[in-house]
C-alpha positions as CSV (number, residue, x, y, z in Angstrom):
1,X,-37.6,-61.8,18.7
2,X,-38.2,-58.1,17.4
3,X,-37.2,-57.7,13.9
4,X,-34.8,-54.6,13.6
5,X,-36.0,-52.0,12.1
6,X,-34.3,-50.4,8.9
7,X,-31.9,-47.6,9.6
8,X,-31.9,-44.4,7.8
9,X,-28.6,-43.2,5.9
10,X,-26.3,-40.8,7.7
11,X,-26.6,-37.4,7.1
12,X,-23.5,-35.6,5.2
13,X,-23.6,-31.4,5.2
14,X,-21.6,-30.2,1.4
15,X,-21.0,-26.8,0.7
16,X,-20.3,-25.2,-2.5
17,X,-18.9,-21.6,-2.7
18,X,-19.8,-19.2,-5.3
19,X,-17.4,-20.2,-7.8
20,X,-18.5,-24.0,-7.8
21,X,-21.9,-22.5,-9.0
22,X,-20.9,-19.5,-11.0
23,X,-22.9,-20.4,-13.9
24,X,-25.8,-23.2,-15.0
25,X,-22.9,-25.6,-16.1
26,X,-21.5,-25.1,-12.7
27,X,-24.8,-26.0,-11.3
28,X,-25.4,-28.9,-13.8
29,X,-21.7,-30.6,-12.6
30,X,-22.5,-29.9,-8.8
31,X,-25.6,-31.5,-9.0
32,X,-24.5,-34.6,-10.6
33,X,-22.1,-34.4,-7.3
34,X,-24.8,-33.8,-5.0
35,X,-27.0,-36.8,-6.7
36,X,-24.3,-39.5,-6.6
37,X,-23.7,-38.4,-2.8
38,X,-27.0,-39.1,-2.1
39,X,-27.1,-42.7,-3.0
40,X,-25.6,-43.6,0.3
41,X,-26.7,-40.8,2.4
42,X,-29.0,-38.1,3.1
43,X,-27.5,-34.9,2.3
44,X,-27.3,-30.9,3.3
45,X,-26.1,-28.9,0.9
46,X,-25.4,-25.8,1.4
47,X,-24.8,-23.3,-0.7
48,X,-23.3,-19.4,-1.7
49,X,-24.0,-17.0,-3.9
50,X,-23.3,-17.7,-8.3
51,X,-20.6,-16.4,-9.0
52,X,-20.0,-13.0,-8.0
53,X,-23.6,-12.3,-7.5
54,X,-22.7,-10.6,-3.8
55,X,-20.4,-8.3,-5.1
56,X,-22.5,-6.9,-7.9
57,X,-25.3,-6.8,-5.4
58,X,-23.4,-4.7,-3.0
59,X,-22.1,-2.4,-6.2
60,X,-26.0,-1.9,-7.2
61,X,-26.8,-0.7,-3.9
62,X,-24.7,1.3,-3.6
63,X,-25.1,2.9,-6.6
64,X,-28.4,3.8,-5.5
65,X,-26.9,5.1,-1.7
66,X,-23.5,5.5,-0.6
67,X,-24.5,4.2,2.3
68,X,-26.7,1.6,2.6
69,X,-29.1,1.1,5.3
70,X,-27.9,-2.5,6.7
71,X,-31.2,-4.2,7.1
72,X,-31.8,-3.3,3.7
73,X,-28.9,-4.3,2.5
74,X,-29.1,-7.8,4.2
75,X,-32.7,-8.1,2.8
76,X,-31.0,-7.7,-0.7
77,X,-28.1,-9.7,0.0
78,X,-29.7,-12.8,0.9
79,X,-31.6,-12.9,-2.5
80,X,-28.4,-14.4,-4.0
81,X,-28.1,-17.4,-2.3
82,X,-31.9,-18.1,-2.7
83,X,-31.3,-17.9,-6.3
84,X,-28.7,-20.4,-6.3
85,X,-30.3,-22.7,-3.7
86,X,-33.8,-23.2,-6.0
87,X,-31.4,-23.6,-8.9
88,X,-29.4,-26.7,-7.0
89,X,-32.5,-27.6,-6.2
90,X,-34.3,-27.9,-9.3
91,X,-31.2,-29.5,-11.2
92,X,-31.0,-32.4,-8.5
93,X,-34.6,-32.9,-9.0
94,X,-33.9,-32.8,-12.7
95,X,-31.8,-36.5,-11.7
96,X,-34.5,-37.6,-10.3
97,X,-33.7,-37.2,-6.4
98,X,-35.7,-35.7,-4.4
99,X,-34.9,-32.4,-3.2
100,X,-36.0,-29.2,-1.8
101,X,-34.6,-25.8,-1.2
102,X,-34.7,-23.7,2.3
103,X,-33.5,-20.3,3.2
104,X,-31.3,-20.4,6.5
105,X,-34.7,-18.8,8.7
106,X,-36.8,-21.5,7.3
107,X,-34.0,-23.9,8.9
108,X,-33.2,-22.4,12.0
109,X,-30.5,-21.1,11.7
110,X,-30.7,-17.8,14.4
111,X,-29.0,-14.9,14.9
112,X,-28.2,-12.2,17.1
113,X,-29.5,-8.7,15.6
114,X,-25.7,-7.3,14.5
115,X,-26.9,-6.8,10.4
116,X,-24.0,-7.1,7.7
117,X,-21.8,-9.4,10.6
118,X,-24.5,-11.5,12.6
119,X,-23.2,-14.6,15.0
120,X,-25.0,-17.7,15.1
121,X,-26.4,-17.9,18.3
122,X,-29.0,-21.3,17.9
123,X,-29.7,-23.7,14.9
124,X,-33.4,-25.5,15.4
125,X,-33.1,-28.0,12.6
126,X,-36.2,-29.3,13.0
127,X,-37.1,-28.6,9.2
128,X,-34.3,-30.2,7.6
129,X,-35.0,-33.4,10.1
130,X,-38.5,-33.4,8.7
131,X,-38.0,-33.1,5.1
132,X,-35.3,-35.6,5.2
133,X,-37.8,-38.0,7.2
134,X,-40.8,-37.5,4.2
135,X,-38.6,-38.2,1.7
136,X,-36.5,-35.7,0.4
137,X,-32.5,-36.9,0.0
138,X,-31.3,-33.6,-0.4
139,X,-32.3,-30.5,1.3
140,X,-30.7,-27.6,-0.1
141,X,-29.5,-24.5,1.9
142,X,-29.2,-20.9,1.3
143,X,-25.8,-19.9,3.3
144,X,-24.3,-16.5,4.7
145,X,-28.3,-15.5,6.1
146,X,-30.2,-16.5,8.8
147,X,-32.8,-14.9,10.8
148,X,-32.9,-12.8,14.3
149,X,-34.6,-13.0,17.3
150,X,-36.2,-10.0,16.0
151,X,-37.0,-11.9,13.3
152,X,-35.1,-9.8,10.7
153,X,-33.6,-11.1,8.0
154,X,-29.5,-11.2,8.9
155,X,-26.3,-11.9,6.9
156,X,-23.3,-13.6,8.1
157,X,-20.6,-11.6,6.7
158,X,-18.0,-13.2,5.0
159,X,-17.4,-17.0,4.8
160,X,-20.7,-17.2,5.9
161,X,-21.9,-19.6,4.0
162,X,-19.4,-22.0,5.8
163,X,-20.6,-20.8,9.0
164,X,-23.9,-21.9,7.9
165,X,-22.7,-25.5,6.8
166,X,-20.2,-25.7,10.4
167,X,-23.5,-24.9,12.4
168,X,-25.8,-27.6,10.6
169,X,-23.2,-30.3,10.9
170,X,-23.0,-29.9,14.7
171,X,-26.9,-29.8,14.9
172,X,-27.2,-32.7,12.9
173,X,-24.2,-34.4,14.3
174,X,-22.6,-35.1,11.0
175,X,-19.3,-34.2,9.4
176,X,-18.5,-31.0,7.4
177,X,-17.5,-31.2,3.5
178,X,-16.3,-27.7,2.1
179,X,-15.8,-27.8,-1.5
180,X,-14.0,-25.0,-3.8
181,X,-11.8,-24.9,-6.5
182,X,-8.7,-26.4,-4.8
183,X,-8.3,-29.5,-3.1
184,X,-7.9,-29.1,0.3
185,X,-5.2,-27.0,2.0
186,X,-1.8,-26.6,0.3
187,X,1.4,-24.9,1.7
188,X,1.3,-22.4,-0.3
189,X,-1.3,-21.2,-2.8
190,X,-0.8,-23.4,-6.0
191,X,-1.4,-20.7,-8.0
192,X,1.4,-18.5,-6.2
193,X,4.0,-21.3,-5.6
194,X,4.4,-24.1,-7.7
195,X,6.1,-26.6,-5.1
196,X,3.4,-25.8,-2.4
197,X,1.9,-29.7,-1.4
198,X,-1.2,-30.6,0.2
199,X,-1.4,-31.0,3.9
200,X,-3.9,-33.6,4.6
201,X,-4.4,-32.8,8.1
202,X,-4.6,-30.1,10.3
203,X,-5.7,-29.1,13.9
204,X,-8.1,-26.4,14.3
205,X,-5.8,-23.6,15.9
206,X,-3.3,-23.9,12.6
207,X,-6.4,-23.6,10.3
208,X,-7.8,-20.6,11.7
209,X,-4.4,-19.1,11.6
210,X,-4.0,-20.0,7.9
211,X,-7.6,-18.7,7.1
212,X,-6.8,-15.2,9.0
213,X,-3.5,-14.8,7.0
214,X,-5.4,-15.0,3.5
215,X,-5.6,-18.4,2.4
216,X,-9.0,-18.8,1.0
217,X,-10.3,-22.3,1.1
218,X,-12.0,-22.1,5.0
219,X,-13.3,-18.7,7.1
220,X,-11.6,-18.5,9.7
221,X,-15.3,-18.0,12.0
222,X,-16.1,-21.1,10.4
223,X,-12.7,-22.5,11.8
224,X,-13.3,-21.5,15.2
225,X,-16.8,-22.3,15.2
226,X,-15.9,-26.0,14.3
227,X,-13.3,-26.4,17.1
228,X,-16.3,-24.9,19.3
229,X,-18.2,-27.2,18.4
230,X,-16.5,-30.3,17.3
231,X,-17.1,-30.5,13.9
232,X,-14.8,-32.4,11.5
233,X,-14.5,-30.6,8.7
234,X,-13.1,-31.8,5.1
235,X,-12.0,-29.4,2.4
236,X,-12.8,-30.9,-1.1
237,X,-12.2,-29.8,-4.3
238,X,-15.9,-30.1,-6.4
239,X,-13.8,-31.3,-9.6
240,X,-11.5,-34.2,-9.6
241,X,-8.7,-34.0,-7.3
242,X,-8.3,-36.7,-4.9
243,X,-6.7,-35.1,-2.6
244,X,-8.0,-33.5,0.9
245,X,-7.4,-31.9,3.9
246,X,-9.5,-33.0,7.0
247,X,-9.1,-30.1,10.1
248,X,-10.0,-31.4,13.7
249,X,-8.6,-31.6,17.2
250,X,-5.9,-34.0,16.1
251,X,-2.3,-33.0,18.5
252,X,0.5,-31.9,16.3
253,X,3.9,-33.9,17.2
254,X,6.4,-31.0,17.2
255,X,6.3,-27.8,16.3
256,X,7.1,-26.7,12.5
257,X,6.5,-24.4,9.8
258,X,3.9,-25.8,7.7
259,X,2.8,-23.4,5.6
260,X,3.1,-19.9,4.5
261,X,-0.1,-17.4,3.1
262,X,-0.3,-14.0,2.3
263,X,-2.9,-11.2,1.9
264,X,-3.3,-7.8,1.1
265,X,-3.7,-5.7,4.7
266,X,-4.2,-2.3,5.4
267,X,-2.1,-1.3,8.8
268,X,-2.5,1.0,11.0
269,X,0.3,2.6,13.6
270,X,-1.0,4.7,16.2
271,X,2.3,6.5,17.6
272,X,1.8,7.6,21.1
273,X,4.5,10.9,21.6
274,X,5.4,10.6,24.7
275,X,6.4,13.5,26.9
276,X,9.0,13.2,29.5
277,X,7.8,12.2,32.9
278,X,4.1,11.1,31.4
279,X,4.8,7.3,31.5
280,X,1.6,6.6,33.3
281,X,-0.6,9.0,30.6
282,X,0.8,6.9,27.7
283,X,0.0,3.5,29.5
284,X,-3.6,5.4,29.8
285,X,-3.9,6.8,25.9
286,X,-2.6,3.3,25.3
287,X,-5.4,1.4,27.1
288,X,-7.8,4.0,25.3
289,X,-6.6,3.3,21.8
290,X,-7.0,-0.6,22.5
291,X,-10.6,-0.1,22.8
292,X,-10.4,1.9,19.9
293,X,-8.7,-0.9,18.0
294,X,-10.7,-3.7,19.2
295,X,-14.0,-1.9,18.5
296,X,-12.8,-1.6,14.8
297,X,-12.2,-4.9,14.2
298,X,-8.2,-4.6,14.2
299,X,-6.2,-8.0,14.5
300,X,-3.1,-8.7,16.1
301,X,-3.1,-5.7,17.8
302,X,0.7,-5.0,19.8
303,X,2.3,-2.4,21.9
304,X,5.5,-1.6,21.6
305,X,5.8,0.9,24.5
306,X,5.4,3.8,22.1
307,X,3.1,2.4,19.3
308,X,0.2,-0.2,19.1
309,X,-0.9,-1.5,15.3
310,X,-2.9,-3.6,14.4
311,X,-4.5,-4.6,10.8
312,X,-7.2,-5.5,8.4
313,X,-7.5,-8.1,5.5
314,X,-8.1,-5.8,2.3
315,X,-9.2,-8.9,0.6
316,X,-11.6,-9.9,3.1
317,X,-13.1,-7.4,4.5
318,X,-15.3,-4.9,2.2
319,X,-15.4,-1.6,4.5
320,X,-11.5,-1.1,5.2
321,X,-11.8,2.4,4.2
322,X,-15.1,2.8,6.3
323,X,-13.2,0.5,9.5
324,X,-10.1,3.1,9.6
325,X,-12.9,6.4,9.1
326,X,-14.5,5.1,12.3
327,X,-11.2,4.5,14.1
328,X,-10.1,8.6,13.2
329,X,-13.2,9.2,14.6
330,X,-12.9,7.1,17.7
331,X,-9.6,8.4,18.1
332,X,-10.0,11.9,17.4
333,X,-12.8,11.4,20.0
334,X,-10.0,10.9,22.7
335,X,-9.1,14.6,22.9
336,X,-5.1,13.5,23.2
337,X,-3.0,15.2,20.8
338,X,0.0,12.8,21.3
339,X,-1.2,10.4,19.4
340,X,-1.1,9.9,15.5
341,X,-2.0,7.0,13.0
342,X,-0.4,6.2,10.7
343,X,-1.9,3.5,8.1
344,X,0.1,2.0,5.5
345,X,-1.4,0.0,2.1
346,X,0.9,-3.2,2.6
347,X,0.9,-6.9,2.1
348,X,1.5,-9.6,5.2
349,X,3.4,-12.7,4.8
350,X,2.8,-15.6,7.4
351,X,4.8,-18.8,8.6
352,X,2.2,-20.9,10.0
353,X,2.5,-24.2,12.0
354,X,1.2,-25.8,15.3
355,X,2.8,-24.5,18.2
356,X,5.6,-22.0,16.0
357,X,5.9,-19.7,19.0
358,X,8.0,-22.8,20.6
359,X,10.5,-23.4,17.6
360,X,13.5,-21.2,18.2
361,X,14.9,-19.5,15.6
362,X,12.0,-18.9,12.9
363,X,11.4,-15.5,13.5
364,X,15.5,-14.1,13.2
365,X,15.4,-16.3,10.1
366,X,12.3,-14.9,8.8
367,X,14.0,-11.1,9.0
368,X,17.2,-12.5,7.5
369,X,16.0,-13.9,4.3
370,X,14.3,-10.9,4.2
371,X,17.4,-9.3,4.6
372,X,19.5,-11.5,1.7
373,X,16.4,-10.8,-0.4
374,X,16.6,-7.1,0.4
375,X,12.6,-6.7,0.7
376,X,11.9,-3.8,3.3
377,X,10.3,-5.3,6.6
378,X,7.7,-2.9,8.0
379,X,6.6,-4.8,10.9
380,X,6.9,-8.5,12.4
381,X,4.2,-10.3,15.1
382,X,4.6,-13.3,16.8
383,X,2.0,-15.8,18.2
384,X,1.6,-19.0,18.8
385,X,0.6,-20.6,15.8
386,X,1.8,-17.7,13.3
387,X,5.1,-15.3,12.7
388,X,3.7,-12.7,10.5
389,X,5.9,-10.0,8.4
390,X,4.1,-6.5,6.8
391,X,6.5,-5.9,3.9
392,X,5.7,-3.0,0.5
393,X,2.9,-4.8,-1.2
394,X,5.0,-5.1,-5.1
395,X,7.1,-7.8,-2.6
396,X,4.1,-9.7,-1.8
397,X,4.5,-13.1,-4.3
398,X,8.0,-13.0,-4.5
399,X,8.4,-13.0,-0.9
400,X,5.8,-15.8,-0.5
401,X,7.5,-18.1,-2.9
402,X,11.2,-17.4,-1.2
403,X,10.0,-17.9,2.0
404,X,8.1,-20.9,1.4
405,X,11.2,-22.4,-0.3
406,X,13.7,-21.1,3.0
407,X,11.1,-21.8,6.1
408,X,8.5,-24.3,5.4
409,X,9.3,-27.5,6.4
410,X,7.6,-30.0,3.5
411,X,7.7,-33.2,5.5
């Protein structure tokens, strides 16, 4: 009889957002995490930029040119997370675990050639496999970067880094951790409404729609790259809480409001003026100004019959301002002089549960507490996992706590 062979430890992929490693205390706490994790398995970490290291990155280069060229500007980007990654690295090490740092091209990870906004096309994790076979326990990651077919260096855009650790967990076939300051997905933000309560599990489509509408603990490409992919993915805090949220393919029951988030938005009305007997010209402008729209990166783009809008996070996204210059240009580029844009500084609020286009009645009661709570409704969308309100921005937390308290159902 053949003895059996001993088994190696399953692989776990952690990732640690900027704020989890803001400074070399930060570092120090995650990498007494990190070290206890790896007593029982072999781990991936991945890992953001300290702090706000990005932002101050993208401030200095700028300071130097307006516009930055964006291979540069990914080449100077990425420097972050390396920073942070050899840092984790050395402070595991420090604990005697054995550990060793990676950027994402030294891993694999590959991209198409889009600088600033890559997709991940392929992950050949055939370094991580090998320094987890020779010995290492942890292999740490630089996030948000990977490399292109062109073999330029390439940034993720935002959430990237959990792109990163989404990708590894489906090439190594192991399950997702995110950690961040809150533990798991709540409601509500905590720190907006005090009776929001964690939800401990979620499907993938009510995630992504949560992420889009501002909350902040998961991207929502991350999101739809885990349901792509299959990848379970559980949302941590990295200090204390016990509490978590584990996202998957899991059915919801019924349809309910779960949850409400809000963001800062910029949106953006293009009014068609339509001229009697022209019908089949403003169906025409209207097709036009959707590939206008979608080229710009506008969500939830709708058409009323006279207008189409559509909208972008303000808190997300760094290059509103440069998104709605390339749409006047795009527009103005249409030669019609019926239409006109119209963009509006606002805030969104949005009632988010699994299947909410099916459970009759949310959306009149979403415009009649506005109503009773006499905040000004600018626009309402509907879709089927979301019912999303544009109100005057000074209305955004007071409209997120009152609607929580009305609409979401805390079962």
């Amino acid at each position: 009889m053949t003895a059996d062979l001993p088994t190696q430890p399953e692989i776990v992929v952690i990732k640690f957002g900027g704020s989890s490693l803001a400074s070399v205390e930060h570092i120090e706490r995650v990498a007494d995490i990190v070290a206890s994790r790896a007593k029982t398995h072999r781990v991936v970490v991945v890992v953001s930029a300290m702090g706000k290291t990005t932002d101050a990155l993208v401030q200095q280069a700028r300071s130097l040119c307006e516009t930055p060229n964006p291979r540069e500007l990914d080449m100077l980007l990425s420097t972050g997370e390396r920073q942070s990654m050899a840092m984790l690295a050395l402070a595991v090490s420090a604990r005697d675990v054995g550990a060793i740092s990676l950027t994402g091209s030294q891993v694999g990870i590959i991209t198409n050639h889009q600088h600033g906004r890559a997709r991940v096309v392929e992950v050949r994790p055939f370094r991580v496999v090998d320094e987890l076979d020779a010995g290492h326990r942890v292999v740490v990651i630089g996030g948000f970067q990977g490399v292109s077919y062109k073999r330029e260096v390439t940034t993720l855009g935002r959430g990237g880094s959990d792109t990163t650790a989404v990708a590894l967990a489906a090439a190594l076939g192991a399950d997702c951790e995110i950690y961040s300051d809150v533990a798991g997905v709540f409601s509500a933000d905590p720190r907006i409404v005090d009776a929001a309560t964690p939800l401990p599990e979620l499907d993938y489509v009510t995630m992504g729609a949560l992420s889009r509408a501002g909350a902040k603990v998961l991207h929502a490409s991350a999101v739809e790259l885990a349901a792509e992919l299959g990848v379970v993915i559980h949302a941590r805090a990295t200090h204390g809480a016990p509490t978590q949220t584990r996202i998957h393919g899991v059915k919801a029951s019924e349809p309910r409001a779960l949850a409400v988030a809000s963001d800062r938005v910029l949106l953006i009305r293009a009014k068609v003026r339509a001229q009697e007997s022209d019908g089949v010209r403003v169906c025409e402008t209207a097709a036009k100004l959707l590939e206008c729209f979608e080229a710009c990166d506008l969500q939830y783009v709708t058409w009323t019959g006279e207008e189409l809008s559509g909208w972008i996070s303000r808190t997300q996204r760094d290059d509103v301002t440069e998104a709605l210059a390339r749409l006047r240009a795009r527009v103005v580029a249409l030669g019609d002089p019926c239409v006109e844009l119209q963009p509006v500084m606002c805030a969104s609020i949005s009632i988010i549960g699994p299947e909410l286009s099916e459970l009759r009645g949310i959306a009149p009661a979403l415009g009649a507490a506005l109503q009773t709570l006499e905040i000004p409704l600018l626009r309402m969308e509907h879709a089927r996992s979301v019912v999303r309100v544009f109100v005057p921005e000074a209305h955004q937390d007071r409209a997120t706590r009152e609607l929580h308290a009305r609409l979401v159902d805390a079962r």
